[in-house]
C-alpha positions as CSV (number, residue, x, y, z in Angstrom):
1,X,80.1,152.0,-4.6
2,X,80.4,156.1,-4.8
3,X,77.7,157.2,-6.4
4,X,78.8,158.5,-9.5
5,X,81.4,155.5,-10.1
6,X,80.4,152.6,-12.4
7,X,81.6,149.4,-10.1
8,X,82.8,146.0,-11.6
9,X,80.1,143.4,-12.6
10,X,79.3,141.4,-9.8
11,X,80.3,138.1,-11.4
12,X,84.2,139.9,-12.0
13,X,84.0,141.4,-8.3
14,X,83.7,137.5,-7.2
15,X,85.8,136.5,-9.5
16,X,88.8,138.9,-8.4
17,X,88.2,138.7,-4.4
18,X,88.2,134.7,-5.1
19,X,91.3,134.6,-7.4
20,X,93.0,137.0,-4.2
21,X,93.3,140.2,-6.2
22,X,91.3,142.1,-3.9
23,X,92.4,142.0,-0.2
24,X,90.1,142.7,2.4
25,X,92.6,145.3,3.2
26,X,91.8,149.2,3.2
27,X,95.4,151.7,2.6
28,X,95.1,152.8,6.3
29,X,95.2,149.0,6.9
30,X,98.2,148.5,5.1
31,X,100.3,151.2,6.9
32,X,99.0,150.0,10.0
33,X,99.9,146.2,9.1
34,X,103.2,148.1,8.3
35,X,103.3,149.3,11.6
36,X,103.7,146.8,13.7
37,X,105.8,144.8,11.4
38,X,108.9,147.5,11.1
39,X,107.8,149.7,13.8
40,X,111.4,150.8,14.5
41,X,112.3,151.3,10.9
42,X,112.8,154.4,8.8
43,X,110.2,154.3,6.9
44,X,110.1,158.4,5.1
45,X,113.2,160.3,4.6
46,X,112.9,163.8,3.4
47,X,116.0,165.9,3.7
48,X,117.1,165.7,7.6
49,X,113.5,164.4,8.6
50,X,113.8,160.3,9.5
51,X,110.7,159.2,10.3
52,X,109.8,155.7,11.5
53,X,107.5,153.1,10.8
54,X,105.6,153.4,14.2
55,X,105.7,157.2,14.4
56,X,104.2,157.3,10.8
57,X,101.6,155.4,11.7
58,X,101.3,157.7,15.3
59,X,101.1,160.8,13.4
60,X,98.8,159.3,10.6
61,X,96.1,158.6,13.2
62,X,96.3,162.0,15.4
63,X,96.2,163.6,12.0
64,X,93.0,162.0,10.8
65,X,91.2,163.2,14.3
66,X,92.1,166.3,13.3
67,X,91.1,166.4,9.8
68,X,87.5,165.0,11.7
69,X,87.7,168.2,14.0
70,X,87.9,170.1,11.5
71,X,84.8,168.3,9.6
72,X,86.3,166.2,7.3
73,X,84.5,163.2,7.3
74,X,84.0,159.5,5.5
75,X,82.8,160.1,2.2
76,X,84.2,163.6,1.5
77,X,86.0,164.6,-1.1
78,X,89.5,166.2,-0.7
79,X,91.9,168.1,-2.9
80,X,95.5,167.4,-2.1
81,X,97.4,169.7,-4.1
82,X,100.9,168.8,-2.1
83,X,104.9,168.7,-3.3
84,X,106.8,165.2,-2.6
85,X,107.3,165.8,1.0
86,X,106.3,164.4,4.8
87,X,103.6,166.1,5.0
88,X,102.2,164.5,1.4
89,X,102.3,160.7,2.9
90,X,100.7,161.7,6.0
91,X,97.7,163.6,4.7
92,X,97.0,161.0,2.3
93,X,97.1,158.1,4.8
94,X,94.4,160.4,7.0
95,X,92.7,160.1,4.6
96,X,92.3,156.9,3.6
97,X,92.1,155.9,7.4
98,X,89.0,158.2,8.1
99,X,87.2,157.4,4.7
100,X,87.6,160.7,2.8
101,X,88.4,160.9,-0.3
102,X,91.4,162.7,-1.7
103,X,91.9,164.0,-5.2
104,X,95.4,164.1,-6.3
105,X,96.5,167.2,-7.9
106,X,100.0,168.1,-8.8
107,X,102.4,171.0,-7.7
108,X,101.9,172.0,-11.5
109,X,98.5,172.9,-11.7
110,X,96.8,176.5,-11.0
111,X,93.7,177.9,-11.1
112,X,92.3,176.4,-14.0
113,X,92.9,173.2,-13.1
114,X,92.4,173.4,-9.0
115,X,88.6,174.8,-9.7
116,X,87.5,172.3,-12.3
117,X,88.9,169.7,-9.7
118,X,87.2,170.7,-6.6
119,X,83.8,171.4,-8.5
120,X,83.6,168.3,-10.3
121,X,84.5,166.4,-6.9
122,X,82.6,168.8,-5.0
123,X,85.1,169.1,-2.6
124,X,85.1,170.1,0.9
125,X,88.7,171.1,1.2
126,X,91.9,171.9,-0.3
127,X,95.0,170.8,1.3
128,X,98.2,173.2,-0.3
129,X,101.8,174.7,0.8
130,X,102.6,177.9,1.5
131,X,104.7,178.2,-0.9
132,X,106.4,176.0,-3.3
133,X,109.3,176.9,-5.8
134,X,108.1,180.3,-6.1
135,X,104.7,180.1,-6.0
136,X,101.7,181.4,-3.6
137,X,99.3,178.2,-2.8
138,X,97.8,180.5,-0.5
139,X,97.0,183.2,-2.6
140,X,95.4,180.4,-4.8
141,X,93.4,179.1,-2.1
142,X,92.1,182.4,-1.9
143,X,90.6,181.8,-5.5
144,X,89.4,178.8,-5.2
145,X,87.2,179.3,-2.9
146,X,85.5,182.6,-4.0
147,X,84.7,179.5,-7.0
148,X,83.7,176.6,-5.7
149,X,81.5,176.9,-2.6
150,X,81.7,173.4,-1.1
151,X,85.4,174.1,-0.3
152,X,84.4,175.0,3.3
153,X,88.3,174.0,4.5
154,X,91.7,174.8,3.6
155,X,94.5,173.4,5.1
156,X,98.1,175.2,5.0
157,X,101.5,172.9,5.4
158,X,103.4,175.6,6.1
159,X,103.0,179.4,8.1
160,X,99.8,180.9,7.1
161,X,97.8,183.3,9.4
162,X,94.2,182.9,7.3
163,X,93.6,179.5,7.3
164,X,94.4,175.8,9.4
165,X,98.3,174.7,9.6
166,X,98.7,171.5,9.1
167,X,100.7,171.2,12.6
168,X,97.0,172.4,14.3
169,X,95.4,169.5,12.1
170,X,96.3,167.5,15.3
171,X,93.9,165.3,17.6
172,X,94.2,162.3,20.2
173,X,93.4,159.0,17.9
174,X,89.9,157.9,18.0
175,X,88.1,154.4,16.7
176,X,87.0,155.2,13.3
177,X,84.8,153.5,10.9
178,X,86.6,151.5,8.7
179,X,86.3,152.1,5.0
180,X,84.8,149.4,2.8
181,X,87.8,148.0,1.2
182,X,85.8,147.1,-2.2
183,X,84.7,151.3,-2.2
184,X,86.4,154.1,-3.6
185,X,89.5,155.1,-1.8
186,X,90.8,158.4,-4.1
187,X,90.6,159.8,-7.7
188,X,94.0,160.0,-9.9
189,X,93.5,162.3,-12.9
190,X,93.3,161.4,-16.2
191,X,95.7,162.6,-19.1
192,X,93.2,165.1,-20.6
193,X,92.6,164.0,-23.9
194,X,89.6,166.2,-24.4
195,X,90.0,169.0,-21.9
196,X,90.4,169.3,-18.6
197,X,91.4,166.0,-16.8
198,X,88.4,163.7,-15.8
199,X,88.8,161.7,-12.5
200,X,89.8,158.2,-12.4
201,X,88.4,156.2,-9.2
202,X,90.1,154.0,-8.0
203,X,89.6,151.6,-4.5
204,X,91.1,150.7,-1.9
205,X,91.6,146.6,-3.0
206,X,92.3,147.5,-6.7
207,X,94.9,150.1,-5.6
208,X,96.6,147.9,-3.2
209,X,96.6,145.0,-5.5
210,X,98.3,147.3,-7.9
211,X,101.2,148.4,-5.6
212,X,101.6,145.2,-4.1
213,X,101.8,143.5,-6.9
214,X,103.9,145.5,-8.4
215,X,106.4,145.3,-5.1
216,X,106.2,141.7,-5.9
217,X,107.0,142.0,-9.6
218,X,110.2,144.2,-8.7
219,X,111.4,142.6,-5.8
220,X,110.8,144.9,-3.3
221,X,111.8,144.2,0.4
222,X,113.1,145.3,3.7
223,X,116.2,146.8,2.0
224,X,114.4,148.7,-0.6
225,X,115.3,152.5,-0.9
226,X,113.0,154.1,-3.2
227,X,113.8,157.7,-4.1
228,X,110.6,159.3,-5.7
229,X,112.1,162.0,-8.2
230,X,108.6,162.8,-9.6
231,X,106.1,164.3,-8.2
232,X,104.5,162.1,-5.8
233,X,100.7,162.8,-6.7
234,X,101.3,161.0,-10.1
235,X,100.7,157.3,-10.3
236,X,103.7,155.8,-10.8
237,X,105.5,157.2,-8.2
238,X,103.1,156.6,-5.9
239,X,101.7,153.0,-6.7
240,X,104.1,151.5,-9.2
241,X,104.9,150.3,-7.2
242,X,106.4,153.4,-5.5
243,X,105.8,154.7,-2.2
244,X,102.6,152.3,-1.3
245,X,104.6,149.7,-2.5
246,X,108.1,150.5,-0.8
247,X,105.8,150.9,2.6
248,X,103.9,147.7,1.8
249,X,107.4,145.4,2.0
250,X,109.1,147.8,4.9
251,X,112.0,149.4,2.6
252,X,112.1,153.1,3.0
253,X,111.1,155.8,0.9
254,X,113.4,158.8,0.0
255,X,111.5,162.1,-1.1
256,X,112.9,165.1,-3.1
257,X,112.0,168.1,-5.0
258,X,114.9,168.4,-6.8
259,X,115.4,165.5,-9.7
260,X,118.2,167.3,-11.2
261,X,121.3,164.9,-11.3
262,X,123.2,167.1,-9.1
263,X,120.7,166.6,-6.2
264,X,119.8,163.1,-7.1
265,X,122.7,161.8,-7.1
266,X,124.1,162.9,-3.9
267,X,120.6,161.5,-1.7
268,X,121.4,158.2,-3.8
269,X,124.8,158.1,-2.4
270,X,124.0,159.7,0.7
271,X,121.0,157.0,1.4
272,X,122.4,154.1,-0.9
273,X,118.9,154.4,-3.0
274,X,118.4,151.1,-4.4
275,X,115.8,152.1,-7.1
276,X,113.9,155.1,-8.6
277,X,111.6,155.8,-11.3
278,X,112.3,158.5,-13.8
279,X,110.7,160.0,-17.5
280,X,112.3,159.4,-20.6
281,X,113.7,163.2,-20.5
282,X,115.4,162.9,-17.3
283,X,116.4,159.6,-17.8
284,X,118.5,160.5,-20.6
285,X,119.8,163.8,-19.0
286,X,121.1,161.4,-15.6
287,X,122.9,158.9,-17.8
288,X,124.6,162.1,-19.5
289,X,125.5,163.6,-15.9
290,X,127.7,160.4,-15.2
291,X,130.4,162.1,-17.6
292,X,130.7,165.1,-15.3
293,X,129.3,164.4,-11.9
294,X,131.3,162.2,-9.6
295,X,129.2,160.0,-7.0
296,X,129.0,157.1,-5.6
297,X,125.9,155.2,-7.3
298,X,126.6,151.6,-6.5
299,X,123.6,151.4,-4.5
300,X,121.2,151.8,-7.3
301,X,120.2,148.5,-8.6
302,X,116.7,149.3,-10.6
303,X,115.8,152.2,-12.7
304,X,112.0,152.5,-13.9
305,X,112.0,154.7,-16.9
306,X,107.9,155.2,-18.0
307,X,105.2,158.0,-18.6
308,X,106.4,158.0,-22.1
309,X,108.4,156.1,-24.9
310,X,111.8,155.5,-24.0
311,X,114.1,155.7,-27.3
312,X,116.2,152.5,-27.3
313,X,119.1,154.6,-27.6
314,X,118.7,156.3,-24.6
315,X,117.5,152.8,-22.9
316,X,121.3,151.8,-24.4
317,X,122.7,153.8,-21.9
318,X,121.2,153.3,-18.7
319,X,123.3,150.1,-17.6
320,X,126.7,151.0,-19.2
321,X,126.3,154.6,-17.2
322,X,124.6,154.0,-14.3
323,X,125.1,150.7,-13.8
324,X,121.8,149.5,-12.7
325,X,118.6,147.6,-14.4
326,X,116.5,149.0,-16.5
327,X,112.9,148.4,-16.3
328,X,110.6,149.9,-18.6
329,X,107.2,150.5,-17.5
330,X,104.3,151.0,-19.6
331,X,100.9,152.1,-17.8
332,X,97.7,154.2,-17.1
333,X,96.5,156.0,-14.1
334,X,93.5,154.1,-15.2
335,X,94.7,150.7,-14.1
336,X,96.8,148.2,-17.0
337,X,100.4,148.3,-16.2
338,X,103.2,146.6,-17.6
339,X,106.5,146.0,-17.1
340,X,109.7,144.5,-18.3
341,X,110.8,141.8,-16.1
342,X,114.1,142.2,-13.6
343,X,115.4,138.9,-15.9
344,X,114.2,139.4,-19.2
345,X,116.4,139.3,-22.4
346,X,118.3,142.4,-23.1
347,X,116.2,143.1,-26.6
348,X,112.9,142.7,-24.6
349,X,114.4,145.5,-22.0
350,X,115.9,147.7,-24.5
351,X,112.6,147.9,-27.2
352,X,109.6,146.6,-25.6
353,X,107.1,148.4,-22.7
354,X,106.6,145.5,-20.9
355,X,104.1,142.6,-20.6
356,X,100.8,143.4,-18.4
357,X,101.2,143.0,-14.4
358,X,98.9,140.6,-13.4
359,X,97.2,137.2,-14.7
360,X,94.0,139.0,-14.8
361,X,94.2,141.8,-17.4
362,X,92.9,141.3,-20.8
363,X,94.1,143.1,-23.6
364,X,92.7,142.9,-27.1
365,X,94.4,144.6,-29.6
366,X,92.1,145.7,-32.6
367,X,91.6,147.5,-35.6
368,X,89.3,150.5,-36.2
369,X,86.3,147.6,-36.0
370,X,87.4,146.6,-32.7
371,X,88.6,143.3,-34.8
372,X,91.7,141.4,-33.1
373,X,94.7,142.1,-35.2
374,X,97.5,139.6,-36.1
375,X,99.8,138.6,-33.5
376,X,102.7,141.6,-34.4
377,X,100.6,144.4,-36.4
378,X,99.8,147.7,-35.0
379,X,96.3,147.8,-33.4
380,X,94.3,149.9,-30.5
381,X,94.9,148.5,-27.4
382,X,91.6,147.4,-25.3
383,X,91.9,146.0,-21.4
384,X,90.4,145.0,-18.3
385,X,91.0,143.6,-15.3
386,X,91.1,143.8,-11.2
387,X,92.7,147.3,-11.7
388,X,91.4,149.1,-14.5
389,X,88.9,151.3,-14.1
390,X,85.0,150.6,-15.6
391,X,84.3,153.9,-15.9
392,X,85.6,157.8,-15.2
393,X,83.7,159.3,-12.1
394,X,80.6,161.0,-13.0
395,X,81.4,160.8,-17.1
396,X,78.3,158.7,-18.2
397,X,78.8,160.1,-21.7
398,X,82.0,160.2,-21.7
399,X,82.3,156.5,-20.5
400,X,80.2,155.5,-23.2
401,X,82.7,155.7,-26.1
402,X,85.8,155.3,-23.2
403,X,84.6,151.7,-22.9
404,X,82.9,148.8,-24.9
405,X,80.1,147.0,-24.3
406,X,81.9,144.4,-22.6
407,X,83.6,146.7,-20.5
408,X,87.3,147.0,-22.1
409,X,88.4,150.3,-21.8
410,X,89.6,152.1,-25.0
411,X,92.8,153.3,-24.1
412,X,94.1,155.5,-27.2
413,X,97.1,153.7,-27.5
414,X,98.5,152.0,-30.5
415,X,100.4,149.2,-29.7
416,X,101.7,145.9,-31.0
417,X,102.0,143.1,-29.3
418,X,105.4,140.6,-29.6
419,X,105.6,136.8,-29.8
420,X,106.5,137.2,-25.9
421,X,103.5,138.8,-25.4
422,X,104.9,142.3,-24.7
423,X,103.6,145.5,-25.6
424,X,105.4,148.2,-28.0
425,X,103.9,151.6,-27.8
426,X,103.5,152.5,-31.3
427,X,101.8,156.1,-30.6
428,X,98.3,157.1,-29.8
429,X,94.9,158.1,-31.0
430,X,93.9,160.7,-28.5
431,X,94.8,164.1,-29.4
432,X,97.1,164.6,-26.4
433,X,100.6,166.0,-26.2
434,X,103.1,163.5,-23.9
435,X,105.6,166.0,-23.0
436,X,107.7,164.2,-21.1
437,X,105.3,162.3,-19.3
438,X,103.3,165.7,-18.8
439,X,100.3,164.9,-20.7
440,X,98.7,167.8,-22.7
441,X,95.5,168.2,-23.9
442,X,95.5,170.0,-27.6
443,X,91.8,171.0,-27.2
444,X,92.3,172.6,-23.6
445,X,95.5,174.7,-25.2
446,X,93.4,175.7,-28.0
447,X,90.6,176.5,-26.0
448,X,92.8,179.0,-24.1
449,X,94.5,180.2,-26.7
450,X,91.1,181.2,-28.6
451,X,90.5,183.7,-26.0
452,X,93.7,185.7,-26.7
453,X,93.2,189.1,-28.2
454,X,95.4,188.8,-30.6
455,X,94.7,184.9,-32.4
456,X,92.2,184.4,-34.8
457,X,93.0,180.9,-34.9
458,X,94.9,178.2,-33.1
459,X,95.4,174.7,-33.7
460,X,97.6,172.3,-31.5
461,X,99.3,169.2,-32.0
462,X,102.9,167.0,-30.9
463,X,106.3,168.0,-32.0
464,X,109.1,165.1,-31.9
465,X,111.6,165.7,-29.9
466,X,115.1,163.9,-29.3
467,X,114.6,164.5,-25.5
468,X,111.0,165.3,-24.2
469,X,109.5,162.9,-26.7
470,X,106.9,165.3,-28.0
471,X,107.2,169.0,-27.4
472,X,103.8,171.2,-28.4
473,X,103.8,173.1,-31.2
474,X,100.8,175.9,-32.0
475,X,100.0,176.8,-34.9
476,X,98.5,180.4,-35.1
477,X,96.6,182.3,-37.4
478,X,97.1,185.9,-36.1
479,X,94.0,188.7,-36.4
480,X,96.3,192.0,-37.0
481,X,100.2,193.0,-36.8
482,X,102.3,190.8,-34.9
483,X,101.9,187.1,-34.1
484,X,102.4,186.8,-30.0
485,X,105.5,184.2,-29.2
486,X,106.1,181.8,-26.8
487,X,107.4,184.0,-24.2
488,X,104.0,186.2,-24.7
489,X,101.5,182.8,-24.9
490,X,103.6,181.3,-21.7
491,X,102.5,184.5,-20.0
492,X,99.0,184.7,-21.2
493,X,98.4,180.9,-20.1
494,X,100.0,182.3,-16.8
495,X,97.8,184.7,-16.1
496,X,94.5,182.6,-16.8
497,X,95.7,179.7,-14.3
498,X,97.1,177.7,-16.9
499,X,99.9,174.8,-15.4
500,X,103.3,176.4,-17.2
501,X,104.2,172.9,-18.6
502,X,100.9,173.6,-20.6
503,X,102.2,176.4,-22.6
504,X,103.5,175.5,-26.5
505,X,107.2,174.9,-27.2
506,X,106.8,176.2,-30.7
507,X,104.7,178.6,-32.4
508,X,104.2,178.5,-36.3
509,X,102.7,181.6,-37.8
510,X,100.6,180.8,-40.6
511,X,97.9,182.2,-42.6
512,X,95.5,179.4,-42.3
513,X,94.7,176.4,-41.1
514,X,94.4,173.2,-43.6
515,X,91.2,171.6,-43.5
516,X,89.5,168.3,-44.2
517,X,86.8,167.6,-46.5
518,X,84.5,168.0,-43.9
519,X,85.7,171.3,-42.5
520,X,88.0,170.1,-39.1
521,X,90.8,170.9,-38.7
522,X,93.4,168.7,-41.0
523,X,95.6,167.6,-37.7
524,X,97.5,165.3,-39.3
525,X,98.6,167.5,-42.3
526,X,99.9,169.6,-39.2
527,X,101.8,167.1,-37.8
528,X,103.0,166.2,-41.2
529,X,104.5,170.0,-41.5
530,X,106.0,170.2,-38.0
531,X,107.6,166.6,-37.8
532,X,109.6,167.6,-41.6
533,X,111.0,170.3,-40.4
């Protein structure tokens, strides 16, 4: 494996390759099986663009010789810091086919991010827009290469007069190596929890058994239309089973920018979308559109509501408004999901996360001992299996409290765990903000906010909300005169490269922070305050 990834005991590797949870299968293979399958078929929609199976799989392989012309090779490490569009799916299946490695950043991130990405990858190249909702990738390109020196390549989808279009990115097909299916195949990033996101590897077998299974679970097929309202680069939409899955089973994927109900809506009528997968917050806001929006939504059969708790009253509403299924979906770029099944009982849809995806996972859930719990009381969850991760890329520290001995990865979760052996997310350990299904780290905020002129002190943690689940609230011990507010800090954060759906909600001015008895920061006391008002 990758050096710098920590690969499954041999005895597990066996075991899963045996049990058939690891094709010999790599996810240039599985376009390509794809391929000849539905050639014919639309396979990508993205506004006027119909593209088909065959001249997916065409495009896929002239763009990969040109991603090796440009010296991109097996091995190499990638940023892919794309929107949900064409252009997206075809880069990342180049990829895959010629053996490099991409690292999936989202639209969101800036400089920050995009720098601690491509030097703890040490990546060769950055693949970006032009522009995207009102912002200069280019100009940001520009940055990130003055600081990370292994980023020999950038690659522009779009008009740009410096660096490589994607259109030139364009080469007669050529035998390639293929890519061993058991290796690394991309990094997802992590949530965060204690600064900047850490990279979760993930191969070729594991990945496919996760979106293929997870076609399976959802009963995906030929007449499948997916629409992917979130941003592609995230895991869900991508593998959960998303577009890997939709392309897997030959339904069709349908890609937009825009999940606003207005927009939505009218590609689900327009394209009869059968299914889509959606965060709490918008979720809530599409079954409240219903009232005022008129379209025809018939089509839509299964919605996937995850990245966060869904509040039963809000799951209420999805059938009686939208008339589909609701499927909650409970998960980790790091590997477990779950899922409530298409027939389960109503009161398992409405108040549970699901039960895990696949035979194979373990879960433990323990106390602050790692001690198995009673059936029903609220524990840390603990898992492994064919698709969970056994340790972050190049984290050997890190890994060492992320996992146990046995190699069950501590997931910060607490959960319980029902007679029906499904999960409900009780809350979480980590100090992380889930916004939405944006995670936030509290220490990365802080860390930023430290450096403004006019703090002294800051101290970050989750605010409920009705809507976004959690909103983030900064509490903010000035130096002199007047406190800066959340238009000032959302600027600040700006400015130093900071993603915007980083920047706090709320700010509390206060004159100092409660403590513990050993001199921390008293978190939960701050919680306490901001949750009672």
């Amino acid at each position: 494996m990758l050096t710098g990834c920590t690969p499954w005991p041999q005895e597990f590797a066996q075991r899963y390759k045996s049990a058939g949870y690891w094709p010999d299968m790599t996810l240039g293979d599985l376009l390509r099986r794809s391929a000849d399958s539905f050639g014919p078929e639309i396979a990508v929609v993205e506004d006027d663009r119909r593209v088909s199976y065959r001249a997916l799989d065409h495009r896929v392989d002239r763009f990969a010789a040109g991603l090796r012309e440009q010296g991109i090779n097996a091995g190499d490490r990638v940023v892919v810091h794309l929107p949900t569009t064409v252009e997206f799916i075809v880069a990342s299946l180049a990829l895959f086919r010629l053996g490099a490695l991409p690292v999936f950043a989202l639209p969101a991130h800036r400089s920050t991010e995009i720098v601690h990405l491509c030097r703890m990858s040490d990546a060769v190249a950055y693949l970006v827009p032009d522009q995207f909702q009102g912002f200069d990738y280019v100009a940001l390109a520009r940055v990130v290469q003055q600081s990370c020196p292994t980023v020999r390549t950038v690659l522009v989808s779009g008009v740009s007069s410096e660096y490589t279009a994607f259109a030139d990115v364009d080469a007669d097909p050529v035998d390639l190596p293929r890519p061993d299916p058991f290796d690394v195949a991309l990094f997802l990033l992590s949530g965060g929890t204690t600064g900047l996101p850490k990279l979760i590897p993930r191969t070729h077998s594991d990945y496919i058994y996760n979106a293929t299974a997870s076609a399976e679970l959802c009963g995906l097929d030929q007449d499948t239309r997916y629409l992917v309202a979130l941003p592609v680069a995230h895991n869900f939409p991508l593998a959960c089973p998303g577009v890997l899955g939709v392309l897997a089973t030959g339904g069709r994927v349908v890609l937009t920018n825009n999940p606003s109900p207005e927009s939505a809506f009218a590609l689900i009528e327009r394209e009869k979308v059968t299914m889509t997968a959606l965060v709490p917050p918008l979720a809530a806001v599409w079954t409240e559109a219903v009232e005022w929006l008129e379209h025809d939504l018939t089509s839509l059969r299964l919605l996937q509501v995850g990245g966060a708790k869904l509040p039963v009253e809000v799951a209420r509403r999805v059938e009686p408004a939208l008339g589909c299924r609701l499927q909650q979906v409970f998960g980790m770029a790091e590997g477990l999901l779950n899922y409530t099944e298409l027939d389960a009982a109503e009161d398992v849809i409405l108040s549970t996360q699901g039960r895990p995806l696949s035979p194979a996972d373990e879960i433990h859930v323990v106390d602050d001992e790692d001690k198995d719990v009673e059936q029903g009381a609220i524990g840390h969850l603990l898992t492994r299996g064919p698709y969970t991760l056994r340790g972050y890329y190049r984290a050997d520290e890190h890994n060492k409290s992320a996992f146990t001995d046995d190699g069950f990865y501590r997931t910060g979760d607490l959960v319980r765990l029902t007679a029906t052996g499904h999960l409900v997310v009780e809350g979480r350990v980590k100090d992380v903000i889930n916004r939405g299904g944006d995670k936030v780290s509290a220490e990365e905020v802080e860390e930023h906010l430290a450096a403004h002129s006019g703090i002294r002190e800051a101290a970050v943690v989750a605010a409920p909300d009705p809507i976004m689940g959690e909103r983030t609230c900064a509490f903010i011990v000035p130096k002199e005169g007047k406190a800066p507010d959340v238009r000032t800090l959302a600027a600040f954060l700006s400015e130093r490269g900071v993603a915007a759906y980083k920047a706090p909600d709320l700010v509390r001015v206060v004159d100092t922070l409660p403590r513990t008895g050993v001199g921390k920061i008293d978190k939960k006391a701050l919680r306490l305050q901001v949750s009672e008002s």
